[in-house]
GUGUKOL-624691 format. One record per atom (N, C-alpha, C): residue in one letter; x, y, z. Coordinates in steps of 0.2 Angstrom, whole numbers, plus 5000, padded with zeros to 4 digits. Last residue first. Layout:
! GUGUKOL-624691
AXYZ/...
! end
This chain:
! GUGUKOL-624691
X489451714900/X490051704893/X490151774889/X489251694916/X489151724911/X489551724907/X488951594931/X489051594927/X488851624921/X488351634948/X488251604939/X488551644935/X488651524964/X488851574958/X488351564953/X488151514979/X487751494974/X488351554968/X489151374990/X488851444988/X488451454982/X489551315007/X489251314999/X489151364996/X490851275016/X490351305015/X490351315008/X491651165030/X491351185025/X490851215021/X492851095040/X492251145039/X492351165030/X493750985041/X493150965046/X492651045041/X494851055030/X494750995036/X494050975035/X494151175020/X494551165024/X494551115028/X493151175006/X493151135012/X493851145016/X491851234997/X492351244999/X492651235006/X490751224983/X490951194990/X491651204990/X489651304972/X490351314975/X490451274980/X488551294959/X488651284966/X489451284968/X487851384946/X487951324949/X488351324955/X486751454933/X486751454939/X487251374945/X487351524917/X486851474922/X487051484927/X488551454901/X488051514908/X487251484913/X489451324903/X488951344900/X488651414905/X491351304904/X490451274907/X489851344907/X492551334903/X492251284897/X491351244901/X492951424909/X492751454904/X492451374901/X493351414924/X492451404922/X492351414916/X494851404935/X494551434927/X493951384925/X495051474950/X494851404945/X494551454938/X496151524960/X495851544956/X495551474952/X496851614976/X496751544971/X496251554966/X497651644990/X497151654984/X497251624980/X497651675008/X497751625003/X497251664996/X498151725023/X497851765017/X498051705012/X498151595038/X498351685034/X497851695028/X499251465035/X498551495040/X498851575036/X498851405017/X499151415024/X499051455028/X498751285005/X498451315009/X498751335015/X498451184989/X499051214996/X498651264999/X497051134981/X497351184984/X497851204990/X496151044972/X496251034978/X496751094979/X494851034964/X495351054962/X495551064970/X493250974953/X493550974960/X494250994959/X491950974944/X492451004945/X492651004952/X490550924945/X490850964939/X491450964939/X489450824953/X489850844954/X490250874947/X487750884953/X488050834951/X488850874951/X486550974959/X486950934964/X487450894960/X485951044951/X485550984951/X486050934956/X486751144948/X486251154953/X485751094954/X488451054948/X487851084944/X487451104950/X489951114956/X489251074957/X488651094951/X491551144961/X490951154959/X490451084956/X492751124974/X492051094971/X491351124969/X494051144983/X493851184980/X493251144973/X495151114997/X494651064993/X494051134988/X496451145004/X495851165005/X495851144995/X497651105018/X497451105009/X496651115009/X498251095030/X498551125023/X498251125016/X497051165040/X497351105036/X497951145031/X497551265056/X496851255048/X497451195043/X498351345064/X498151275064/X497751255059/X497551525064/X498251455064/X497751385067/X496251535049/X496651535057/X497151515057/X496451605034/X496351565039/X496651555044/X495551685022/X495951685028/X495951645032/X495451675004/X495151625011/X495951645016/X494651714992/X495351714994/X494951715001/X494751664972/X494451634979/X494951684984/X493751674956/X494551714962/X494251694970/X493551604940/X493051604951/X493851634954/X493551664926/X493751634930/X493651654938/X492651704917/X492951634915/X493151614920/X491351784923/X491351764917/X491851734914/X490151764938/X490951744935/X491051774927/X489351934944/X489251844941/X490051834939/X490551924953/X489851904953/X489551944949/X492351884952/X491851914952/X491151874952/X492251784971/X492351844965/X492551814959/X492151754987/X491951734981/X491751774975/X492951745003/X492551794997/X492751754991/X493051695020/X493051665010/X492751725008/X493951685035/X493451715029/X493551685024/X493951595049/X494351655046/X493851665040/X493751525059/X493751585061/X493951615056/X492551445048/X492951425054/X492951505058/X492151575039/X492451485037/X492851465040/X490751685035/X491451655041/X491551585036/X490951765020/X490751735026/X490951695033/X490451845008/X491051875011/X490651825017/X490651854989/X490251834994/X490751845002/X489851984979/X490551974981/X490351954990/X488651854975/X488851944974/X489551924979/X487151744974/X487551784974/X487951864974/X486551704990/X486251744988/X486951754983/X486951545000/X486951614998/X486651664990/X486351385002/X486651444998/X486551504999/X486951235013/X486651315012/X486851355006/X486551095013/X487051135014/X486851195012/X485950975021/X486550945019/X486950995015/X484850915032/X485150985029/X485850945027/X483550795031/X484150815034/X484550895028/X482550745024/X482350815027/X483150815030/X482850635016/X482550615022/X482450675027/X483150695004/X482450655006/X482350645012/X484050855009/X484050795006/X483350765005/X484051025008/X483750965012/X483750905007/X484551175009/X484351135002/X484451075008/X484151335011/X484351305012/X484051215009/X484551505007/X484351445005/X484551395006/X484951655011/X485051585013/X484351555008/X485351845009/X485051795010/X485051725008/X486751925013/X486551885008/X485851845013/X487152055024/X487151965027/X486551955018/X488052175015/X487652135018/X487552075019/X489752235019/X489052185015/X488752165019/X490752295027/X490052355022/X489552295018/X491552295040/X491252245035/X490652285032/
! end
């Protein structure tokens, strides 16, 4: 593994509880469970390329949520999914340049991320 560990920002609701972390964008490479997510290209310019390896036993579908930086929900698309090497793609062309959020959920585990957005 040649990337570096991305610097964190972490984002806390009102009552102080953690409610989910950002990385630093760039071709993002993380654990997700036992298996990995990379997030490309960085910056995006129409379309997010996702590809998620995932252990045995991992759900069959993984939940894929982008987010304004103001937290407001933009886009949600669900996705078949199965243990291994999985790829998938969401098309961004109709959302402005800028800075905005990725959730990406398998079951029980999930991870956020920061992309932006370029036309």
């Amino acid at each position: 593994n040649n990337l570096a560990k991305p610097d964190t920002v972490n984002f806390n609701d009102y009552s102080g509880n953690q409610y989910f972390t950002v990385s630093q964008p760039n071709a993002i490479q993380d654990a997700f469970g036992t298996g990995n997510l990379w997030l490309y290209p960085s910056p995006v310019n129409h379309t997010l390329n996702f590809s998620l390896n995932l252990p045995q036993g991992s759900d069959s579908y993984t939940t894929a949520s982008i987010y304004s930086i103001q937290g407001a929900l933009l886009k949600e698309t669900v996705f078949s999914v199965v243990s291994g090497e999985n790829h998938f793609q969401m098309n961004l062309s109709d959302y402005p340049e800028g800075v905005y959020l990725v959730q990406v959920k398998n079951g029980n585990v999930s991870r956020t991320e920061k992309i932006m957005i370029v036309n």
